[in-house]
N, CA, C and O atoms as a printed pandas DataFrame, in Angstrom:
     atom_number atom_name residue_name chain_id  residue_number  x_coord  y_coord  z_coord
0              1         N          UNK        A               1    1.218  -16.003    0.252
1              2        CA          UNK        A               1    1.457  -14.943    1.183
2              3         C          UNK        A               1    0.668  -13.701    0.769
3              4         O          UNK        A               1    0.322  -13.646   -0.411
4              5         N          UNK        A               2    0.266  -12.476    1.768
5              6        CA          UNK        A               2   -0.470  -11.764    1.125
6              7         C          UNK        A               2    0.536  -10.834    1.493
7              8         O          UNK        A               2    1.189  -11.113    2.499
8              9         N          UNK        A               3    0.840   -9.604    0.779
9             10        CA          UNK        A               3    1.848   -8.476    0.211
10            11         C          UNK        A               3    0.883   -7.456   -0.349
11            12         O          UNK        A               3    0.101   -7.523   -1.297
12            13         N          UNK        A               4    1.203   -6.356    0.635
13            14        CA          UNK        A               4    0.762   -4.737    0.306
14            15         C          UNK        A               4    1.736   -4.240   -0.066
15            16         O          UNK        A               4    2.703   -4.107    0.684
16            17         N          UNK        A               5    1.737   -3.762   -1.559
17            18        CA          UNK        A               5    2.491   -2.909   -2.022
18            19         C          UNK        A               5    2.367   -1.677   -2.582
19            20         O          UNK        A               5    1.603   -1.551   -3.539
20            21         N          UNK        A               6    3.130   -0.511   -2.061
21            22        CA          UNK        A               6    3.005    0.914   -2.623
22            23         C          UNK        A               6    3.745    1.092   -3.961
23            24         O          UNK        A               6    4.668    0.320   -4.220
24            25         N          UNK        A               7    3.501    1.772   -4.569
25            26        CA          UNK        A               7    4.284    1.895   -6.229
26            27         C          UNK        A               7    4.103    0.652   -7.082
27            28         O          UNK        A               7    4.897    0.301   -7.955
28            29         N          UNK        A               8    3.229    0.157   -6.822
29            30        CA          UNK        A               8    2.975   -0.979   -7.864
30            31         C          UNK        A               8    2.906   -0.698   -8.769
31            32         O          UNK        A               8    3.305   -1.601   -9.504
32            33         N          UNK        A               9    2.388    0.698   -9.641
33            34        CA          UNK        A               9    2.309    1.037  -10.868
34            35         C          UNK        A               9    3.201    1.648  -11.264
35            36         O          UNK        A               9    3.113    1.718  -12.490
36            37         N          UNK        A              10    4.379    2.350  -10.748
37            38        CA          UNK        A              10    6.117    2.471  -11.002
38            39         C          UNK        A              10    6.776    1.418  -11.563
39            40         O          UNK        A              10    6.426    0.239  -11.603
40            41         N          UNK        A              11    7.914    2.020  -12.062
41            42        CA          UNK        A              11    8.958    1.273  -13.174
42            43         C          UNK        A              11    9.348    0.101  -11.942
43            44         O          UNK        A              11    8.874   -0.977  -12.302
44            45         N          UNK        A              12    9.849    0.010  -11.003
45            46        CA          UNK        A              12   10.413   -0.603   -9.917
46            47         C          UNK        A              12    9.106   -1.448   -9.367
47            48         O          UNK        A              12    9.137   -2.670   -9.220
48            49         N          UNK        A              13    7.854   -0.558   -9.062
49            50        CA          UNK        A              13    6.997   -1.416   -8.171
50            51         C          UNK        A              13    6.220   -2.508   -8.987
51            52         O          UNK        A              13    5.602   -3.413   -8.427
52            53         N          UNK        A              14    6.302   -2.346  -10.495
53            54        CA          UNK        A              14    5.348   -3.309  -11.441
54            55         C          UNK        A              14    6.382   -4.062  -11.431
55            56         O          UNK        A              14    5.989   -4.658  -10.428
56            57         N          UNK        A              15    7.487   -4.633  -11.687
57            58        CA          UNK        A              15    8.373   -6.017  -11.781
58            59         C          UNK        A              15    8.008   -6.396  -10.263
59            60         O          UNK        A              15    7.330   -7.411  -10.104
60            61         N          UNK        A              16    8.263   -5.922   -9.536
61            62        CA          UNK        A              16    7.473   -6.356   -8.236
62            63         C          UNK        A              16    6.941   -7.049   -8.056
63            64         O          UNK        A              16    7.025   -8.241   -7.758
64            65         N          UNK        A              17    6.084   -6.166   -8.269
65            66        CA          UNK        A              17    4.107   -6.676   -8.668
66            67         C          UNK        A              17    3.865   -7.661   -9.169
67            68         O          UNK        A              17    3.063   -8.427   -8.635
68            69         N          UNK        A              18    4.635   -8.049  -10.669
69            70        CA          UNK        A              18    4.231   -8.843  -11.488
70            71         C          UNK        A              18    5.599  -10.414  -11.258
71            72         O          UNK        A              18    5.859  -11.456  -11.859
72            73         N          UNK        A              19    5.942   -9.917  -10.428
73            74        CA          UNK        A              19    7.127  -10.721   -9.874
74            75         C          UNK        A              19    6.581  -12.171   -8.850
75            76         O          UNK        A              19    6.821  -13.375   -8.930
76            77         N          UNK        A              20    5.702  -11.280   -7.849
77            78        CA          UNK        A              20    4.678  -11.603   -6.615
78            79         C          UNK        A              20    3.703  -12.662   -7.081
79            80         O          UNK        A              20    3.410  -13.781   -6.659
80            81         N          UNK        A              21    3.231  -11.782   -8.286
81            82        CA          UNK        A              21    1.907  -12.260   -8.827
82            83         C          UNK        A              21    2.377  -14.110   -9.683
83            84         O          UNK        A              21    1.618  -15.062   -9.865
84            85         N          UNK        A              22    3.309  -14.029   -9.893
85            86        CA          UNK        A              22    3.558  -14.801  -10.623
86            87         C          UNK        A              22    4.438  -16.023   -9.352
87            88         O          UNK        A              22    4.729  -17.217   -9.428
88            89         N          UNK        A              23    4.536  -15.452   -8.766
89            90        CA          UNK        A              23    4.948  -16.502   -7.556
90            91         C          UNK        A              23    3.824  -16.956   -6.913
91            92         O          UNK        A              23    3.865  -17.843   -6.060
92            93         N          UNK        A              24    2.420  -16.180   -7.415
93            94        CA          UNK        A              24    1.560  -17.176   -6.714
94            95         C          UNK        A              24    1.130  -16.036   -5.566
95            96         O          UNK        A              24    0.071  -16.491   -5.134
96            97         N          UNK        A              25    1.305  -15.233   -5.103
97            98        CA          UNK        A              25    1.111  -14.544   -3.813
98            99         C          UNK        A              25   -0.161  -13.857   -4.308
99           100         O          UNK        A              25   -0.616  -13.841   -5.452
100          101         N          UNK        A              26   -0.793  -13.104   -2.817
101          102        CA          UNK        A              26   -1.956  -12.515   -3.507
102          103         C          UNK        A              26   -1.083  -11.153   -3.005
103          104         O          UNK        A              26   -0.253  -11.231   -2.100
104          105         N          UNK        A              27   -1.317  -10.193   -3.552
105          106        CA          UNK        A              27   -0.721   -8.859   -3.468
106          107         C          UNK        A              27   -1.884   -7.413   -3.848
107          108         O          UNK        A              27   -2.566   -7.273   -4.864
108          109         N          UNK        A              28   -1.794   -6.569   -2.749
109          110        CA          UNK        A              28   -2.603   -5.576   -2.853
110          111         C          UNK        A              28   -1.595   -4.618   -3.195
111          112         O          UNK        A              28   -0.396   -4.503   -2.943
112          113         N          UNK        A              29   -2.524   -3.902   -3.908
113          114        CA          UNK        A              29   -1.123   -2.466   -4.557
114          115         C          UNK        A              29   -2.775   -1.220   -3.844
115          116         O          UNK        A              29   -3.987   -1.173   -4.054
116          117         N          UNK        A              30   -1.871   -0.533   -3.076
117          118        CA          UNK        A              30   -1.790    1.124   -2.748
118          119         C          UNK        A              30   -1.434    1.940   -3.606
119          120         O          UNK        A              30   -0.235    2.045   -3.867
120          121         N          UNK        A              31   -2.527    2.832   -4.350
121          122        CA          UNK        A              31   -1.892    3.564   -5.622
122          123         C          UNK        A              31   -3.245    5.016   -5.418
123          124         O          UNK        A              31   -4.356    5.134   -4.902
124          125         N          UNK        A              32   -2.425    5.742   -6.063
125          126        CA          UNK        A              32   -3.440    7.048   -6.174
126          127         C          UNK        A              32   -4.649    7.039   -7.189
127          128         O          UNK        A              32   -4.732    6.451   -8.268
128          129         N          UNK        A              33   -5.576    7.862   -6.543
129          130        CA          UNK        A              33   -6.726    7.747   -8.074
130          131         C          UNK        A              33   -6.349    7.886   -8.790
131          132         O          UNK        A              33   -6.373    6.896   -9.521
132          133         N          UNK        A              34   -5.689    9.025   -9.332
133          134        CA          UNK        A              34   -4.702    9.752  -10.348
134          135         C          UNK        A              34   -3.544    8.786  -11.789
135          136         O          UNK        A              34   -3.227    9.209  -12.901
136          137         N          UNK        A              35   -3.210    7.503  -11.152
137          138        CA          UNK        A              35   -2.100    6.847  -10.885
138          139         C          UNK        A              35   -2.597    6.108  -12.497
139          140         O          UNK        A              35   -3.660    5.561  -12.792
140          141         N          UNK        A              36   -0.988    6.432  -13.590
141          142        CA          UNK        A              36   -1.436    6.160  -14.545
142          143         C          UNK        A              36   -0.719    4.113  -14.293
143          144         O          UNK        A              36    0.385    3.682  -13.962
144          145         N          UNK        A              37   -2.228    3.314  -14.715
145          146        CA          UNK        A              37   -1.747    1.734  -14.338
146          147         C          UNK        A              37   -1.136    0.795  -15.777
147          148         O          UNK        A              37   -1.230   -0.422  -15.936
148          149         N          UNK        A              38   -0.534    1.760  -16.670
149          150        CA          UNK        A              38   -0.549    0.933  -18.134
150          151         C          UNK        A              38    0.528    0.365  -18.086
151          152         O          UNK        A              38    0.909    0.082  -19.223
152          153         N          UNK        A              39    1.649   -0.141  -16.814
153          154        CA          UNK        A              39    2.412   -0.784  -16.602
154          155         C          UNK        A              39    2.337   -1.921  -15.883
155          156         O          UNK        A              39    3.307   -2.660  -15.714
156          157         N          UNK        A              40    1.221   -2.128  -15.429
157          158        CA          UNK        A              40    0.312   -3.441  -14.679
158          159         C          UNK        A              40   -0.939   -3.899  -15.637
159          160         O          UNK        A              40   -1.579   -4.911  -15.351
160          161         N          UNK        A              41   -1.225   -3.176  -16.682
161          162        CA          UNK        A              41   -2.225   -4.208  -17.602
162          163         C          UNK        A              41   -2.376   -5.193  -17.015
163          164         O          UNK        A              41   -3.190   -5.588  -16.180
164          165         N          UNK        A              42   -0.783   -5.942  -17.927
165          166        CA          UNK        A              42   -0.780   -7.541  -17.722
166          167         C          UNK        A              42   -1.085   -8.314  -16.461
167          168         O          UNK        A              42   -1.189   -9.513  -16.718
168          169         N          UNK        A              43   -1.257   -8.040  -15.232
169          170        CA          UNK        A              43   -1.432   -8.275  -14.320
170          171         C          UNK        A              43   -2.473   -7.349  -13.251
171          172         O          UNK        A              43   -2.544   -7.354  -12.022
172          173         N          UNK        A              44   -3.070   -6.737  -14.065
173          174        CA          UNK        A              44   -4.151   -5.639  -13.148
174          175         C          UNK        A              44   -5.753   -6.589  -12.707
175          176         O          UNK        A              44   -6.388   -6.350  -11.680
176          177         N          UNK        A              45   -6.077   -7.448  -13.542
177          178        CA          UNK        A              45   -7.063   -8.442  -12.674
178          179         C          UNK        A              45   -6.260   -9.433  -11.896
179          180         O          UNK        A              45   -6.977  -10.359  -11.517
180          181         N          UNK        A              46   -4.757   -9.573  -11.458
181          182        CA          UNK        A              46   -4.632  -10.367  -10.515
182          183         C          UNK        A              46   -4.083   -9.016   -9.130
183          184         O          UNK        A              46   -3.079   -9.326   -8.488
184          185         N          UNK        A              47   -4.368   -8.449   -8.986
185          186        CA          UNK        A              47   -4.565   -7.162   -8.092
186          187         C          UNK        A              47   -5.467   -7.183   -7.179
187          188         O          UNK        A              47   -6.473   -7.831   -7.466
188          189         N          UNK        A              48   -5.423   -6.443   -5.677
189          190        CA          UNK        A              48   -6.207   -5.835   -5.446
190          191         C          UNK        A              48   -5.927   -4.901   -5.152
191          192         O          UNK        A              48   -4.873   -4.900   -4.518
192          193         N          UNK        A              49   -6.543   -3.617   -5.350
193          194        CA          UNK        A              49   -6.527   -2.311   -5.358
194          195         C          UNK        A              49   -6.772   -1.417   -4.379
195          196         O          UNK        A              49   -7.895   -1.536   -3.889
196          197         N          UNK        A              50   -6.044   -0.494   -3.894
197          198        CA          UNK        A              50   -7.088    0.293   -3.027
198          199         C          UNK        A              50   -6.292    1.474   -3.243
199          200         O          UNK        A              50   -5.123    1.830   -3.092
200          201         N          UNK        A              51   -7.422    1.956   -3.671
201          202        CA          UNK        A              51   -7.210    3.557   -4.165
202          203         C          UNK        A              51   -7.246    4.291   -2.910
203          204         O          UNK        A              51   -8.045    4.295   -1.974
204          205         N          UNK        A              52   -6.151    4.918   -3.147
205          206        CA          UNK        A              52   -6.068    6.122   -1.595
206          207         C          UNK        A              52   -4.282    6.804   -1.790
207          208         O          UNK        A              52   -3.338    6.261   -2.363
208          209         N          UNK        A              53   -4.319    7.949   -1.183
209          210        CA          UNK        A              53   -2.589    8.586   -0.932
210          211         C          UNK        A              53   -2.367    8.092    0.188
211          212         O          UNK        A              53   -3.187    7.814    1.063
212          213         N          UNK        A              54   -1.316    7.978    0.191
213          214        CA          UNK        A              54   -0.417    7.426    1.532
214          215         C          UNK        A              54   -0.344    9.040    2.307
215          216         O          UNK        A              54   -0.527    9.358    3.482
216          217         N          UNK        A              55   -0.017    9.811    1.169
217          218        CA          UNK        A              55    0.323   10.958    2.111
218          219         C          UNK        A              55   -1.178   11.718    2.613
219          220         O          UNK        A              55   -0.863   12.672    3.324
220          221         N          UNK        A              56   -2.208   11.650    2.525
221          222        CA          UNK        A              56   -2.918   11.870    2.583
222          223         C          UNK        A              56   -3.775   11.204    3.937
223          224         O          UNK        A              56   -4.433   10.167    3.853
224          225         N          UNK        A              57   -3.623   12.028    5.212
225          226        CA          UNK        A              57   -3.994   11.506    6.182
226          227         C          UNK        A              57   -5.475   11.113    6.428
227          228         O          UNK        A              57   -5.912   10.293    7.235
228          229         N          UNK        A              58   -6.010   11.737    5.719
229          230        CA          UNK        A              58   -8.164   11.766    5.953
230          231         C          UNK        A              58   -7.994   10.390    5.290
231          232         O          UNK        A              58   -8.941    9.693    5.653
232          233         N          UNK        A              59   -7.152    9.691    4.442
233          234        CA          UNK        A              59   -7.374    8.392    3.885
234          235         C          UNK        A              59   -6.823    8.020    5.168
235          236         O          UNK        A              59   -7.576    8.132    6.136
236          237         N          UNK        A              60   -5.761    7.640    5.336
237          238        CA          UNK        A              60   -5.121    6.556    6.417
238          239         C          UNK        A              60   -6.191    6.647    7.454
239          240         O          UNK        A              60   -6.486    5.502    7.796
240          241         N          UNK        A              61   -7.104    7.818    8.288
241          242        CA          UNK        A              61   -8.265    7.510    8.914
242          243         C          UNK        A              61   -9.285    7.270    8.452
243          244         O          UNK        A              61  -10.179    7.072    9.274
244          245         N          UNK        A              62   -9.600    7.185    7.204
245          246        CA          UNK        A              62  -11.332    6.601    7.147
246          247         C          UNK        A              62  -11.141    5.675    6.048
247          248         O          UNK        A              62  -12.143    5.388    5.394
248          249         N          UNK        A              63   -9.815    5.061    5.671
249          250        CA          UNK        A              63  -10.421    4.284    4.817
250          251         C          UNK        A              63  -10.388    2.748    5.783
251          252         O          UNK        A              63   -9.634    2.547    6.735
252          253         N          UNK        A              64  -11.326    1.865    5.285
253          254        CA          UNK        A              64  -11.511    0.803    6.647
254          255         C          UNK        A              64  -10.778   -0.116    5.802
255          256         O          UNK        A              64   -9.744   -0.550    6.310
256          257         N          UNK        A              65  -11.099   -0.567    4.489
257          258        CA          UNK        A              65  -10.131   -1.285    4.099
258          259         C          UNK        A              65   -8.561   -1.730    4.161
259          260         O          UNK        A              65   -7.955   -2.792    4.296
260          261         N          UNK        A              66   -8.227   -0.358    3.991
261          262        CA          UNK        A              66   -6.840   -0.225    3.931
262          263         C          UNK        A              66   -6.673   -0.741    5.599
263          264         O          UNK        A              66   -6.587   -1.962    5.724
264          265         N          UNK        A              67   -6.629   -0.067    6.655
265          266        CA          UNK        A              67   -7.237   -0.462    8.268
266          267         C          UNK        A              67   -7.258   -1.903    8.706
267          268         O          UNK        A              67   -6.436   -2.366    9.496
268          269         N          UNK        A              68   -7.933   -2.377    8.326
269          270        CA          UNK        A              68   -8.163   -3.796    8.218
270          271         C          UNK        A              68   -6.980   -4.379    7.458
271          272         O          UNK        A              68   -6.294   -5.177    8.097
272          273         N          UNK        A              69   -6.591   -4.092    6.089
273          274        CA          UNK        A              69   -5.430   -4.853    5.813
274          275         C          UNK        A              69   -4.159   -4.870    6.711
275          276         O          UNK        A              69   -3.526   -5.850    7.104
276          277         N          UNK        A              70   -3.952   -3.621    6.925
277          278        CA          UNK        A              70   -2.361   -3.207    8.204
278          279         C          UNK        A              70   -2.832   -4.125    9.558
279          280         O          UNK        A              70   -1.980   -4.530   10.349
280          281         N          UNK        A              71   -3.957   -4.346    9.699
281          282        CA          UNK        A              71   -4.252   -4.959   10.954
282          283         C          UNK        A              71   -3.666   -6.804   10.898
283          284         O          UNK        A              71   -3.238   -7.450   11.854
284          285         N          UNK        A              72   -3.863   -7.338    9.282
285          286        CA          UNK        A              72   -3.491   -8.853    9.249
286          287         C          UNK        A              72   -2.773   -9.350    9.722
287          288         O          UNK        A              72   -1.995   -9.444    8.773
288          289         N          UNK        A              73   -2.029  -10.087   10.936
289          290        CA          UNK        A              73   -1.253  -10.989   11.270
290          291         C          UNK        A              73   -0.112  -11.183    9.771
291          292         O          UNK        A              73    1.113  -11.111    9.679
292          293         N          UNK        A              74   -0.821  -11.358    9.106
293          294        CA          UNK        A              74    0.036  -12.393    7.933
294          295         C          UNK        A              74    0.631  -11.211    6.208
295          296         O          UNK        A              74    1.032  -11.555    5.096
296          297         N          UNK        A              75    0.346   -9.623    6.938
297          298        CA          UNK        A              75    0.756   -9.418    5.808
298          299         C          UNK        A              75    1.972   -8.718    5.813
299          300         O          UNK        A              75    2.428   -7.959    6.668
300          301         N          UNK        A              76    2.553   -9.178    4.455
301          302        CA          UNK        A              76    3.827   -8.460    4.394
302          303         C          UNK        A              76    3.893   -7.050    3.715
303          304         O          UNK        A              76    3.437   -6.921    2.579
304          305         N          UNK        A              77    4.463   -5.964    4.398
305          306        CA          UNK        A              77    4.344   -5.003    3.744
306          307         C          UNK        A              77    5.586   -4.036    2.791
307          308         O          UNK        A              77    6.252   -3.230    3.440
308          309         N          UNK        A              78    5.763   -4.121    1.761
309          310        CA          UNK        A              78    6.480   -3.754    0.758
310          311         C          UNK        A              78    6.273   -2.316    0.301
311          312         O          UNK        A              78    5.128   -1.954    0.029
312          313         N          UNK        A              79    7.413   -1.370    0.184
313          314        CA          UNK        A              79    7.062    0.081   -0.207
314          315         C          UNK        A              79    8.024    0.363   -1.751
315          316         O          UNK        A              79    8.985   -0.335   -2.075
316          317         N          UNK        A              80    7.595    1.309   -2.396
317          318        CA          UNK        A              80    8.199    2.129   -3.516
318          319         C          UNK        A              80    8.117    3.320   -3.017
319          320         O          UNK        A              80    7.506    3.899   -3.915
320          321         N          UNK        A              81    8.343    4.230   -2.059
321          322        CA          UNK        A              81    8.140    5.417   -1.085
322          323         C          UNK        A              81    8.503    6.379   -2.437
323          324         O          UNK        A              81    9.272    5.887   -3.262
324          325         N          UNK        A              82    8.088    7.428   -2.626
325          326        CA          UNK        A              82    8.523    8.646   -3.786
326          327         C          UNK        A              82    9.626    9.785   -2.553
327          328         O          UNK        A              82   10.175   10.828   -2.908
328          329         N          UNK        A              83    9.679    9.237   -1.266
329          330        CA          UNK        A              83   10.331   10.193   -0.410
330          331         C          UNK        A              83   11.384    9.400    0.335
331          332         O          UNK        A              83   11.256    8.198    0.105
332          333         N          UNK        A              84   12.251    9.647    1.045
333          334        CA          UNK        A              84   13.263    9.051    1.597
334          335         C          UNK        A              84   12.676    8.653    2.698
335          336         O          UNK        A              84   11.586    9.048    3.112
336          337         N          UNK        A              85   13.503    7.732    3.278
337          338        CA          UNK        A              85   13.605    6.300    3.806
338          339         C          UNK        A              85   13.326    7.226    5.055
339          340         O          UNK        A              85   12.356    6.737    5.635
340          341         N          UNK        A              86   13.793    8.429    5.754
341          342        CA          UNK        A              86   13.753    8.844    7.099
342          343         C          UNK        A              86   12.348    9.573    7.361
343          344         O          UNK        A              86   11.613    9.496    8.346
344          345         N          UNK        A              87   12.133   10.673    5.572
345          346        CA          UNK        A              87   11.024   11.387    5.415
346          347         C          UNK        A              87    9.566   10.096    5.698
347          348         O          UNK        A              87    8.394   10.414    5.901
348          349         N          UNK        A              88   10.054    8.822    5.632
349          350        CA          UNK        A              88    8.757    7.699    5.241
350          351         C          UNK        A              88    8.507    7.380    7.021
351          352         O          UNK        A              88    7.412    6.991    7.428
352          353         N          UNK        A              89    9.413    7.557    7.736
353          354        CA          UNK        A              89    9.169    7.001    9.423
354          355         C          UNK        A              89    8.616    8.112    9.904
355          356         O          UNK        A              89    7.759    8.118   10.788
356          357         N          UNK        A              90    9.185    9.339    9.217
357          358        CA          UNK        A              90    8.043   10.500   10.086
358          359         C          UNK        A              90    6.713   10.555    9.670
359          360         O          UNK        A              90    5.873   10.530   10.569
360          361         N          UNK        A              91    6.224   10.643    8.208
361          362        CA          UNK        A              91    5.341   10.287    7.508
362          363         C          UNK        A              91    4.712    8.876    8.525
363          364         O          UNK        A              91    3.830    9.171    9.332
364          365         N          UNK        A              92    5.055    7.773    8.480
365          366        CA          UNK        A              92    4.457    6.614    9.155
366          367         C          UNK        A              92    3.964    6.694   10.884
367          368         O          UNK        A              92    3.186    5.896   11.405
368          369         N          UNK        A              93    4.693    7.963   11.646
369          370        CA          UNK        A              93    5.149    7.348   12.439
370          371         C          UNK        A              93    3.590    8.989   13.002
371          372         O          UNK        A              93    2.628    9.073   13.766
372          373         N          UNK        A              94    4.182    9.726   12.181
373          374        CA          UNK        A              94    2.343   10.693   11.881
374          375         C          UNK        A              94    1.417    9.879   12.062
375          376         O          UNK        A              94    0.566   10.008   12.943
376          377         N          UNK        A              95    1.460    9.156   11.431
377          378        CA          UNK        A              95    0.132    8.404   10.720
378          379         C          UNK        A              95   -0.606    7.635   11.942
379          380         O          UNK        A              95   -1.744    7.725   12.403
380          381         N          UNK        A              96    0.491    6.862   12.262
381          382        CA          UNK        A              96    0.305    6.419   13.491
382          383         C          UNK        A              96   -0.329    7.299   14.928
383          384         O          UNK        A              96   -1.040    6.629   15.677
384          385         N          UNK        A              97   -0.168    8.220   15.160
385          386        CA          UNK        A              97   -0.355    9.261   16.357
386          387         C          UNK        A              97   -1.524    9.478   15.796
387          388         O          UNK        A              97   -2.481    9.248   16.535
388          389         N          UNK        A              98   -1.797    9.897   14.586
389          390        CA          UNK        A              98   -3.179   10.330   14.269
390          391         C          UNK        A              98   -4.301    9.170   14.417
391          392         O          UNK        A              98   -5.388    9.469   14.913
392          393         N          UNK        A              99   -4.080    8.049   14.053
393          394        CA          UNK        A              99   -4.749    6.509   14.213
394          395         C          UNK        A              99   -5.054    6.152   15.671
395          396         O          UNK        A              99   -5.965    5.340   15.828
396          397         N          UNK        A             100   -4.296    6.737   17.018
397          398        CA          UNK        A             100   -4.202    6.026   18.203
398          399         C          UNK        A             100   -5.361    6.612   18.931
399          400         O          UNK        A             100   -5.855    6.156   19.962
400          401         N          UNK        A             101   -5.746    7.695   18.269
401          402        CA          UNK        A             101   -7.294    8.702   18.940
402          403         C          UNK        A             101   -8.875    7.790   18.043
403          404         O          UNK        A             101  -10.075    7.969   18.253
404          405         N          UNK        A             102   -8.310    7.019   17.241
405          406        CA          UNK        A             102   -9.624    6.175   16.471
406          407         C          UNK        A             102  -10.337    5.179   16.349
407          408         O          UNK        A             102  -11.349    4.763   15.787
408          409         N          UNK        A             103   -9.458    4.877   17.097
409          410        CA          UNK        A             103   -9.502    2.862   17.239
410          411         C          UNK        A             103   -9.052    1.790   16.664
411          412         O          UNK        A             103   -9.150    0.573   16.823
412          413         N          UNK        A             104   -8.368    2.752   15.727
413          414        CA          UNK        A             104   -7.662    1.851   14.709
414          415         C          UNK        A             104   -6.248    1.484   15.227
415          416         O          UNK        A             104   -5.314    2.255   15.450
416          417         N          UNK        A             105   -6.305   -0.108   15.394
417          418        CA          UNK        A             105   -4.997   -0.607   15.860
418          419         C          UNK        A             105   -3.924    0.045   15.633
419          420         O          UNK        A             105   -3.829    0.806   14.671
420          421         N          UNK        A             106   -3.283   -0.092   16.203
421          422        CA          UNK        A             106   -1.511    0.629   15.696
422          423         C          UNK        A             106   -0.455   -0.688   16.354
423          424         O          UNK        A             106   -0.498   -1.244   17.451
424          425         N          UNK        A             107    0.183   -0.827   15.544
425          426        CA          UNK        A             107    1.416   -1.771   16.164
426          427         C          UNK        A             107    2.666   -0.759   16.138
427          428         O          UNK        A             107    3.770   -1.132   16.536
């Protein structure tokens, strides 16, 4: 299965991570440049990465990668949000309105 996950490099999102990884799944972790990863070592070449903020809207529009992944039929998407569960639908739901002027799919 393929699995996007935010906080992969958090106390919570690396058992995750390394949870996924070990079940065999392929799993992308969403993490900041910034983002210290010495809790995914063990599992940082079975990763894929994409550096970008969530909160950070100029990413959610130009990065194509990330774009293309939200677009997959088949992926599952998993969060470690640093903000509450209501603050994350307005945050998402932004994100979205800003995406619908770009061409970038929105479901």
């Amino acid at each position: 299965m393929n699995i996007l996950i935010t906080g992969a490099a958090g106390f919570i999102g690396s058992h995750i991570a390394r949870q996924l990884v070990r079940d065999g799944h392929e799993v992308h972790a969403v993490v900041r440049p910034q983002t210290d990863l010495r809790r995914i070592t063990d599992i940082k070449s079975s990763l894929h990465f994409i550096h970008g903020d969530l909160l950070d809207s100029s990413f959610i529009l130009s990065s194509s990668s990330f774009g293309e992944l939200l677009d997959r039929p088949d992926l599952i998407k998993l969060g470690a949000f640093p903000w509450s569960p209501s603050e994350s639908m307005h945050i998402l739901a932004d994100n979205t309105k800003l995406r619908e002027g770009t061409g970038w799919k929105t479901r």
